[in-house]
N, CA, C and O atoms as a printed pandas DataFrame, in Angstrom:
     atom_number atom_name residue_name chain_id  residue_number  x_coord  y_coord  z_coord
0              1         N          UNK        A               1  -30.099   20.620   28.199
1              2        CA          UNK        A               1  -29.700   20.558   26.801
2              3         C          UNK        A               1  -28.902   19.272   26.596
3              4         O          UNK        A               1  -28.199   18.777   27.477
4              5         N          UNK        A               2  -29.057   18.775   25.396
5              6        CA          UNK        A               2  -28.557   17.489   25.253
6              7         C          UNK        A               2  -26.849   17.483   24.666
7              8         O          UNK        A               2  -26.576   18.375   23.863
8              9         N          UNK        A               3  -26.019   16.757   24.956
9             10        CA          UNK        A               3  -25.057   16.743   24.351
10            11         C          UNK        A               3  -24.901   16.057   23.135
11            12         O          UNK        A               3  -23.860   15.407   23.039
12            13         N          UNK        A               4  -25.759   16.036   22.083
13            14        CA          UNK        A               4  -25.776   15.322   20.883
14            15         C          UNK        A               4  -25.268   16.642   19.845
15            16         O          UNK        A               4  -24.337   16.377   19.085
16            17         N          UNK        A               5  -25.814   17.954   19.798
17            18        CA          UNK        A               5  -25.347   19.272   19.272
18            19         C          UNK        A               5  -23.579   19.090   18.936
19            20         O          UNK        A               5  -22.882   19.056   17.922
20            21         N          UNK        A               6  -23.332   18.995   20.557
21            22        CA          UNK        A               6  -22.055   19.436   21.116
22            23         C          UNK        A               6  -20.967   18.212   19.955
23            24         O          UNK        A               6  -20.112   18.495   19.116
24            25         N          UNK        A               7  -21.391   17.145   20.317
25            26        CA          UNK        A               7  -20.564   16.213   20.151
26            27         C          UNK        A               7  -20.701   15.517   18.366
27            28         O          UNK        A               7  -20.072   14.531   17.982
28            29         N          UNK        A               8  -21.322   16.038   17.818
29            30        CA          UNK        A               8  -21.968   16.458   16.371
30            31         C          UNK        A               8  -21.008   17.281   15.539
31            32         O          UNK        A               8  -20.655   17.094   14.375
32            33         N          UNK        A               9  -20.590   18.428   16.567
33            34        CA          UNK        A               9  -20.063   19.463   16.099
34            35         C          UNK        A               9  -18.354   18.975   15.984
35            36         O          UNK        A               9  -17.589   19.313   15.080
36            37         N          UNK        A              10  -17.978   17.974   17.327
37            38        CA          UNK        A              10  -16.606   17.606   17.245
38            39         C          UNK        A              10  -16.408   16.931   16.018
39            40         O          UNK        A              10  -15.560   17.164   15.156
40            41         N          UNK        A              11  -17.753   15.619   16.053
41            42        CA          UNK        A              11  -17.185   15.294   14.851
42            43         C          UNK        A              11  -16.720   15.528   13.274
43            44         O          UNK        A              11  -15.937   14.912   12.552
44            45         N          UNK        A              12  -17.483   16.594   13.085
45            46        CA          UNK        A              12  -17.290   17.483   11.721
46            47         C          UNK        A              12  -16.251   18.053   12.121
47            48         O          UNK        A              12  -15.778   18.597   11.123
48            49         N          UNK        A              13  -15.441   18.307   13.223
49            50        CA          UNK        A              13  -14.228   19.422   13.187
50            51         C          UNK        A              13  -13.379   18.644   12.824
51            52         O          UNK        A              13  -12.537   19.034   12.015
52            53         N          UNK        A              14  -13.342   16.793   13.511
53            54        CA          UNK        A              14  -12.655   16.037   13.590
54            55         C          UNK        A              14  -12.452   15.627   11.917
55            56         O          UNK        A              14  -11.381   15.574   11.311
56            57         N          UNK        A              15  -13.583   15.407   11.476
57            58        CA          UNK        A              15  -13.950   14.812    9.842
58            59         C          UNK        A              15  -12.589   16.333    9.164
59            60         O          UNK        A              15  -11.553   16.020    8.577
60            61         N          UNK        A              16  -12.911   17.561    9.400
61            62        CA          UNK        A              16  -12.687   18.347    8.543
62            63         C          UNK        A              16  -10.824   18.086    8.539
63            64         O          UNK        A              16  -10.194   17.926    7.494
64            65         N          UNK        A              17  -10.185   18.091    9.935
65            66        CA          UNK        A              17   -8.980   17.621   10.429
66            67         C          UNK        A              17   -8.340   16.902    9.668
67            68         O          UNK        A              17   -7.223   17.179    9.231
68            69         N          UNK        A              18   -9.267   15.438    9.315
69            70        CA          UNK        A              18   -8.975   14.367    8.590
70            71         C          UNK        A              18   -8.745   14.696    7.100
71            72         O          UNK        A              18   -8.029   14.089    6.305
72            73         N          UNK        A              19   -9.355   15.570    6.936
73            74        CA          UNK        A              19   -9.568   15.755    5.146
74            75         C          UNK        A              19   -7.999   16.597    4.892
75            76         O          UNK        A              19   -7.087   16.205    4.163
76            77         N          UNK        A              20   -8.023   17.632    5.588
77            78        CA          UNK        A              20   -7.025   18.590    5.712
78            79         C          UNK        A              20   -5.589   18.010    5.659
79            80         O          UNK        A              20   -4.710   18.364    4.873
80            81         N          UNK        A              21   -5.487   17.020    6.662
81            82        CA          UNK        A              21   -4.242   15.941    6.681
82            83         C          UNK        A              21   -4.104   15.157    5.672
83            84         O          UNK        A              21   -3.008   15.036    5.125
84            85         N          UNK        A              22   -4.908   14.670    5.370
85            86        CA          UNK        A              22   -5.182   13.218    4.139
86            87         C          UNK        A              22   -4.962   14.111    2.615
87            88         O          UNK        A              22   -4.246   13.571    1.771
88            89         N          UNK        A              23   -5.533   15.355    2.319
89            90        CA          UNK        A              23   -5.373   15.633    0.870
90            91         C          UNK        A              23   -3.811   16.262    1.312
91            92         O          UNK        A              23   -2.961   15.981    0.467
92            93         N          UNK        A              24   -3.356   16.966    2.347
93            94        CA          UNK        A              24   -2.426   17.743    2.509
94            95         C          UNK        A              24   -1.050   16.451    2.157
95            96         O          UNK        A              24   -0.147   16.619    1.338
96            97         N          UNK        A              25   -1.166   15.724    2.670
97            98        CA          UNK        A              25   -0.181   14.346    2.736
98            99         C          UNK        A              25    0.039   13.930    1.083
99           100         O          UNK        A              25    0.864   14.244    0.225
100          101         N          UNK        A              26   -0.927   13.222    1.120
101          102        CA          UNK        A              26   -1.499   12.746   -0.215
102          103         C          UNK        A              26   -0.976   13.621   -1.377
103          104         O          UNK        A              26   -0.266   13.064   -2.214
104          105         N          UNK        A              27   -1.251   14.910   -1.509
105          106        CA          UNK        A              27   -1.252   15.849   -2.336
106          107         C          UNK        A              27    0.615   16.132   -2.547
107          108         O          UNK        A              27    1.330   15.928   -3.528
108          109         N          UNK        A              28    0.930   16.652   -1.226
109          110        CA          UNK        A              28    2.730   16.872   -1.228
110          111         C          UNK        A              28    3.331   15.378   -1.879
111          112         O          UNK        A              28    4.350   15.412   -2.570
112          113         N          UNK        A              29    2.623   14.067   -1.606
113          114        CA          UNK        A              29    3.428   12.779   -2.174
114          115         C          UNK        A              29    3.568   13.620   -3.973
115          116         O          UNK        A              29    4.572   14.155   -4.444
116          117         N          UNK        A              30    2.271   13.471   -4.589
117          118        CA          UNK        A              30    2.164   13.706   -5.722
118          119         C          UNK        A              30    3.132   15.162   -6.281
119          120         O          UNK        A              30    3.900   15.273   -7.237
120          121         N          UNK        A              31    2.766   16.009   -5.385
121          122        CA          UNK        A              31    3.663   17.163   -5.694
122          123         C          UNK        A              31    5.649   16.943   -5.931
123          124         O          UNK        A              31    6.568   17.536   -6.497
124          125         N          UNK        A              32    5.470   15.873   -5.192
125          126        CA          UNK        A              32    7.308   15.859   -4.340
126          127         C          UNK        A              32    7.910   14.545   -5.862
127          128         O          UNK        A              32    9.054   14.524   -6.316
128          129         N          UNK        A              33    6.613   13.519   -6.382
129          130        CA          UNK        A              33    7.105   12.587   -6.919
130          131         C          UNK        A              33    6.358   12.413   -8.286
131          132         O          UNK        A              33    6.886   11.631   -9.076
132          133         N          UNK        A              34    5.293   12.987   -8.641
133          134        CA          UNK        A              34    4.436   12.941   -9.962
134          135         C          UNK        A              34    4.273   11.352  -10.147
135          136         O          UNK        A              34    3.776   11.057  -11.235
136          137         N          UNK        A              35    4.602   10.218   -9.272
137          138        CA          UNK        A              35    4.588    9.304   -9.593
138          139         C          UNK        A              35    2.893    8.544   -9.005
139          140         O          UNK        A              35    2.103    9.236   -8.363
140          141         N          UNK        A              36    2.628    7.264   -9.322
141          142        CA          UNK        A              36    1.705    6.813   -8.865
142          143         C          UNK        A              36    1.471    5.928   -7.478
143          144         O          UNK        A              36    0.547    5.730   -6.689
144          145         N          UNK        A              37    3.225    5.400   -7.693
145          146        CA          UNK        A              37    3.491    4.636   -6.536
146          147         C          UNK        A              37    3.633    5.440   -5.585
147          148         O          UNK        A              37    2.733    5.197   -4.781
148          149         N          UNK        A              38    4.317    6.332   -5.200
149          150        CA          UNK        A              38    4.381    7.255   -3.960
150          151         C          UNK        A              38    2.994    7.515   -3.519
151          152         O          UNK        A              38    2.531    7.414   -2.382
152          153         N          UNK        A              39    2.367    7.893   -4.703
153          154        CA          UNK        A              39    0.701    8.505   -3.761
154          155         C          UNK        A              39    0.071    7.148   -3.403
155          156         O          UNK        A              39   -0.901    7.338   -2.671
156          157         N          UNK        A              40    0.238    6.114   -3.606
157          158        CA          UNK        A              40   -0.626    5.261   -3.617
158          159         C          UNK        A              40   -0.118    4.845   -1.929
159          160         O          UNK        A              40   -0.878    4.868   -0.961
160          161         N          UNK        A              41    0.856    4.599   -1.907
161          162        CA          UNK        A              41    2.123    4.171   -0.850
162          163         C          UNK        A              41    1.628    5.524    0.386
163          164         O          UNK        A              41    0.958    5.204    1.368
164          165         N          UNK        A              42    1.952    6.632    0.217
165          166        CA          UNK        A              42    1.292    7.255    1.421
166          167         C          UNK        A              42   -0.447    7.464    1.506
167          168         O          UNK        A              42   -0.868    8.012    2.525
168          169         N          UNK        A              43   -1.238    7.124    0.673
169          170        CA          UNK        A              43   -2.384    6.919    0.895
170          171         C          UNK        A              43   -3.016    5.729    2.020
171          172         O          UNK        A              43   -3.932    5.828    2.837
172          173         N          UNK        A              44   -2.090    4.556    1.671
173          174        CA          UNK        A              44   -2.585    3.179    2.684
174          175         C          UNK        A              44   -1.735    3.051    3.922
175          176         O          UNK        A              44   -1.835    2.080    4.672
176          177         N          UNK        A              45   -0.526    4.487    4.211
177          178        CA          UNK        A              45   -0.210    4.888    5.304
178          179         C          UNK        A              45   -1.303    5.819    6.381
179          180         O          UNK        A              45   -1.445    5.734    7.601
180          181         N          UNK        A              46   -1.949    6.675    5.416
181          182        CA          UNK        A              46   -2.982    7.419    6.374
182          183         C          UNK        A              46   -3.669    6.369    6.352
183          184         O          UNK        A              46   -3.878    6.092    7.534
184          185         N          UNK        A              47   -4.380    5.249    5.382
185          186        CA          UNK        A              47   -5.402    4.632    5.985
186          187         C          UNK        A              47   -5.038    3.837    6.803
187          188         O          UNK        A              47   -5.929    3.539    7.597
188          189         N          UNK        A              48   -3.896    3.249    6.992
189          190        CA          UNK        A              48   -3.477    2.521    8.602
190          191         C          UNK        A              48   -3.584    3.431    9.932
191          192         O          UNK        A              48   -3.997    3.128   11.051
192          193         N          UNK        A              49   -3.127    4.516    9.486
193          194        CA          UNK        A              49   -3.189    6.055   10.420
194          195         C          UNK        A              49   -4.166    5.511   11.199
195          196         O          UNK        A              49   -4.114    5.006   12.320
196          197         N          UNK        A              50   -5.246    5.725   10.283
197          198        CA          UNK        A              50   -6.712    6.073   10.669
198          199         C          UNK        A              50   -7.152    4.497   11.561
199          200         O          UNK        A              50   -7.730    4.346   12.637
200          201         N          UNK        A              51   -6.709    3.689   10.781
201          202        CA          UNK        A              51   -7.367    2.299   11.640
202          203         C          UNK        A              51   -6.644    2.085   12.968
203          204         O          UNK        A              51   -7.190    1.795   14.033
204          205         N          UNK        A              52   -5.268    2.278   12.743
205          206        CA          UNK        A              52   -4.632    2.424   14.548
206          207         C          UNK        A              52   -5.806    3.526   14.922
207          208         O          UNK        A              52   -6.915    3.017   15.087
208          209         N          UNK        A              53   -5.743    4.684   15.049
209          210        CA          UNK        A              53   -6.694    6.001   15.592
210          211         C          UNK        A              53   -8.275    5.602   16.074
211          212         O          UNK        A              53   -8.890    6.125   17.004
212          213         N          UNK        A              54   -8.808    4.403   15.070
213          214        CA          UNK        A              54  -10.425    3.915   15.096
214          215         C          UNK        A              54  -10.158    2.621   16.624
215          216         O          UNK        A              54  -10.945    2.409   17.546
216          217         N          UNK        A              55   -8.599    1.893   16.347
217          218        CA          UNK        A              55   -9.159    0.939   17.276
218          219         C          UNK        A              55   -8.088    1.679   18.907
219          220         O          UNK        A              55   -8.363    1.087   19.951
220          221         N          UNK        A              56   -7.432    2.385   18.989
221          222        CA          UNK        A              56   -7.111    3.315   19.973
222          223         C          UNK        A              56   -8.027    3.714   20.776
223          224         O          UNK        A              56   -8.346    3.340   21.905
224          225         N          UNK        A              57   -8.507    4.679   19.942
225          226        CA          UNK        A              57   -9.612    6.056   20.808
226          227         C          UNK        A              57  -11.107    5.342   20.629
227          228         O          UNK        A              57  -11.943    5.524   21.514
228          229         N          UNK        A              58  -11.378    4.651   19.644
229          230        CA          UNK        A              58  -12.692    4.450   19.427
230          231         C          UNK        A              58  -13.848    5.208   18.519
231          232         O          UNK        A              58  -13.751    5.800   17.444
232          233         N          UNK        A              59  -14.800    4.995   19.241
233          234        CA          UNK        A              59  -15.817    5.979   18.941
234          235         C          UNK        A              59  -15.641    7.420   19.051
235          236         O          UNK        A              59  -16.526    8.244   18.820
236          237         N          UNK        A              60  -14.537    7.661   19.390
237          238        CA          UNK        A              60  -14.239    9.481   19.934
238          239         C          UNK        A              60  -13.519   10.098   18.648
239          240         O          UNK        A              60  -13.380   11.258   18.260
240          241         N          UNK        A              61  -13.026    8.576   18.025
241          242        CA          UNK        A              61  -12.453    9.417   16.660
242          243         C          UNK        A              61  -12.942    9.136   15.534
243          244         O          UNK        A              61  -12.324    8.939   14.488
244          245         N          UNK        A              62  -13.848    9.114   15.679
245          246        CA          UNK        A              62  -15.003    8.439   14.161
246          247         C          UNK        A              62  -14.819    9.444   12.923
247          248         O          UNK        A              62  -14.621    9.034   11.779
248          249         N          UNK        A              63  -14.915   10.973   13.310
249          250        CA          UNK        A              63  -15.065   11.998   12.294
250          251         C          UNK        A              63  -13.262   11.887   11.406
251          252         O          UNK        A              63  -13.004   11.981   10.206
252          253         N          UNK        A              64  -12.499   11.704   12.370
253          254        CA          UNK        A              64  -11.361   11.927   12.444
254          255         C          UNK        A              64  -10.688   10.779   10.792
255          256         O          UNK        A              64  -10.175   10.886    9.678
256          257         N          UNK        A              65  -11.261    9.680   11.890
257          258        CA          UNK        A              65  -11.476    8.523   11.163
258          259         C          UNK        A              65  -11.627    8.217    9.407
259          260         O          UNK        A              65  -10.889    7.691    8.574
260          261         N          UNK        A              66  -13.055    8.880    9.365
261          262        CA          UNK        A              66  -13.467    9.091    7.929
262          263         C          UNK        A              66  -13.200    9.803    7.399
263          264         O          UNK        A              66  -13.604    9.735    6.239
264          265         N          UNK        A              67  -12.390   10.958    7.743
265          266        CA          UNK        A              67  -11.982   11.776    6.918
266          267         C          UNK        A              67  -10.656   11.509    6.273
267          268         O          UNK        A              67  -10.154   12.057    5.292
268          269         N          UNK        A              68  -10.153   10.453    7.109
269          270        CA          UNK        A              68   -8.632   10.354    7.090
270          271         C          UNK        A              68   -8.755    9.450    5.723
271          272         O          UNK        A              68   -8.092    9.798    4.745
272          273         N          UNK        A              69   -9.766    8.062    5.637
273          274        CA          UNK        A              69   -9.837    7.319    4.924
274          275         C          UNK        A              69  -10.586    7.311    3.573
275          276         O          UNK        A              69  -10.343    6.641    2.569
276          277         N          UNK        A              70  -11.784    8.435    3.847
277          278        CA          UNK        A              70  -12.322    9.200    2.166
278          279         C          UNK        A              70  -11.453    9.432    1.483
279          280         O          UNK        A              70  -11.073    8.771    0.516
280          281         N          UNK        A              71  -10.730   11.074    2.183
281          282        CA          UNK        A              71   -9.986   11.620    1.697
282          283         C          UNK        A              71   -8.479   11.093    0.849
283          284         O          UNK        A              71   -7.880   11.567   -0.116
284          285         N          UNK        A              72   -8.226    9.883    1.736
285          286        CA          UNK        A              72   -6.783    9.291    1.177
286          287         C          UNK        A              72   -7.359    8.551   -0.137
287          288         O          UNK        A              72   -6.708    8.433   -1.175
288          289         N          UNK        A              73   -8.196    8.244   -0.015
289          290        CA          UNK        A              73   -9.029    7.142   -0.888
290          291         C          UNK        A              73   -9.309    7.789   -2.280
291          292         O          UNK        A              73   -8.772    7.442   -3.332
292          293         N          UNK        A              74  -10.147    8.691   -2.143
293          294        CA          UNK        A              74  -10.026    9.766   -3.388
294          295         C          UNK        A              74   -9.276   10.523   -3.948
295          296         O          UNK        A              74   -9.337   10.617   -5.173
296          297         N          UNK        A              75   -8.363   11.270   -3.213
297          298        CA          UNK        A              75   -7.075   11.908   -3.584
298          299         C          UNK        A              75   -6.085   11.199   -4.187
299          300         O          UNK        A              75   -5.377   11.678   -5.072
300          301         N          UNK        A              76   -5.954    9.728   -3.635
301          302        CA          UNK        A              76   -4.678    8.788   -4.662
302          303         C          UNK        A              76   -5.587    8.073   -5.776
303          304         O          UNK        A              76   -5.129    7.240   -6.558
304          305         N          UNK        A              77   -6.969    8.505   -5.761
305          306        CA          UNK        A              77   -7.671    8.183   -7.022
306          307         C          UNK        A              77   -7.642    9.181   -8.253
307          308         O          UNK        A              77   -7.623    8.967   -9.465
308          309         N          UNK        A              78   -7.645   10.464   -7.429
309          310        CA          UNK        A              78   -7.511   11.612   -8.480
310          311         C          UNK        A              78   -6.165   12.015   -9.061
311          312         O          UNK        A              78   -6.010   12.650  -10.104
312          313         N          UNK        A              79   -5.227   11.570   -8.265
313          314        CA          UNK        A              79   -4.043   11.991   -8.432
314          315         C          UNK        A              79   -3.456   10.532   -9.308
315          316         O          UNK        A              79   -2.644   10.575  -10.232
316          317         N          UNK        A              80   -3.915    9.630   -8.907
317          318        CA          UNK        A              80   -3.715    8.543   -9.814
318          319         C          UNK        A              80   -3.742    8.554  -11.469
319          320         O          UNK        A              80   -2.909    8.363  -12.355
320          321         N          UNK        A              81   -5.232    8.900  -11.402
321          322        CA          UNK        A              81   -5.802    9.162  -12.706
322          323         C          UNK        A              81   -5.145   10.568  -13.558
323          324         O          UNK        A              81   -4.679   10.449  -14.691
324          325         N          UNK        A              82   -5.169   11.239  -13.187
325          326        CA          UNK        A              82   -3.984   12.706  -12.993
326          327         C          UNK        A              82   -3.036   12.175  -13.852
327          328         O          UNK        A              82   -3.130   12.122  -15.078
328          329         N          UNK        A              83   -2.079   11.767  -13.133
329          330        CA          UNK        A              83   -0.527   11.013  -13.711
330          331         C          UNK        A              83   -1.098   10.170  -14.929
331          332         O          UNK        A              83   -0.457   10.460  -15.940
332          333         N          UNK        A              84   -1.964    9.339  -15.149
333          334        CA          UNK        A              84   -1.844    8.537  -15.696
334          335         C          UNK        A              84   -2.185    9.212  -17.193
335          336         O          UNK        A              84   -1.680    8.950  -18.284
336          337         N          UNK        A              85   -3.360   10.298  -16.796
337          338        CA          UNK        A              85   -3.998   11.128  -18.266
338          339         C          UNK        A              85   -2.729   11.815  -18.735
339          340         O          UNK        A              85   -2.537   11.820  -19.951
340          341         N          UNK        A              86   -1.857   12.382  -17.966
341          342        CA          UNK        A              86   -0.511   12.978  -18.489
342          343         C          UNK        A              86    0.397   11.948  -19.023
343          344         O          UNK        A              86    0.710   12.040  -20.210
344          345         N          UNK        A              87    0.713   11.289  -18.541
345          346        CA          UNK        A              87    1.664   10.382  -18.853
346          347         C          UNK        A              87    1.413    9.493  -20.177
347          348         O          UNK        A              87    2.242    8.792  -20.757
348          349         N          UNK        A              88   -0.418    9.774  -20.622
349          350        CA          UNK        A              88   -0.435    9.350  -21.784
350          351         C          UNK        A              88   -0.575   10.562  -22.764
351          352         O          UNK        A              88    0.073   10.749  -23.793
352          353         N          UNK        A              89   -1.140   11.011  -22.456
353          354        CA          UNK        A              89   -0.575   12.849  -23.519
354          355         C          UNK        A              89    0.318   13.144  -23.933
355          356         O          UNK        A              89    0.466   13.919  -24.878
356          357         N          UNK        A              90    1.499   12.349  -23.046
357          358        CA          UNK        A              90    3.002   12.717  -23.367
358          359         C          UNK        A              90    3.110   11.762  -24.760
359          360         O          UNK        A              90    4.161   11.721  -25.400
């Protein structure tokens, strides 16, 4: 049996890891500060996270990787846009 299954499977656990951390982070900035700068500010902290983690481990943390850097990426986009639709409602 081939180990392509096996190592397929890490990476989606790894990807899911990443997402979990990245909106969880991301999300408490916005929760803790409603501001734009805070989320934006711990967003390009996970994505450094993630680029130390890519040139560290390598290829072993690829899932890990992309999840860390989607997730930060979209979440201080949504949460961006978020603040900003409120802040003009007000």
């Amino acid at each position: 049996m081939s180990r392509l299954p096996r190592a397929a499977a890490l990476h989606v656990g790894e990807f899911a890891v990443g997402v979990v951390v990245a909106y969880a982070a991301v999300g408490g900035a916005f929760a803790l500060s409603q501001a734009i700068w805070p989320v934006l500010a711990v967003a390009l902290v996970m994505i450094g996270l993630a680029v130390a983690a890519e040139v560290h481990w390598g290829p072993q943390a690829t899932g890990l990787v992309a999840g860390l850097v989607a997730t930060s990426l979209v979440a201080a986009g949504l949460f961006a846009v978020f603040s900003l639709l409120i802040y003009r409602l007000n």
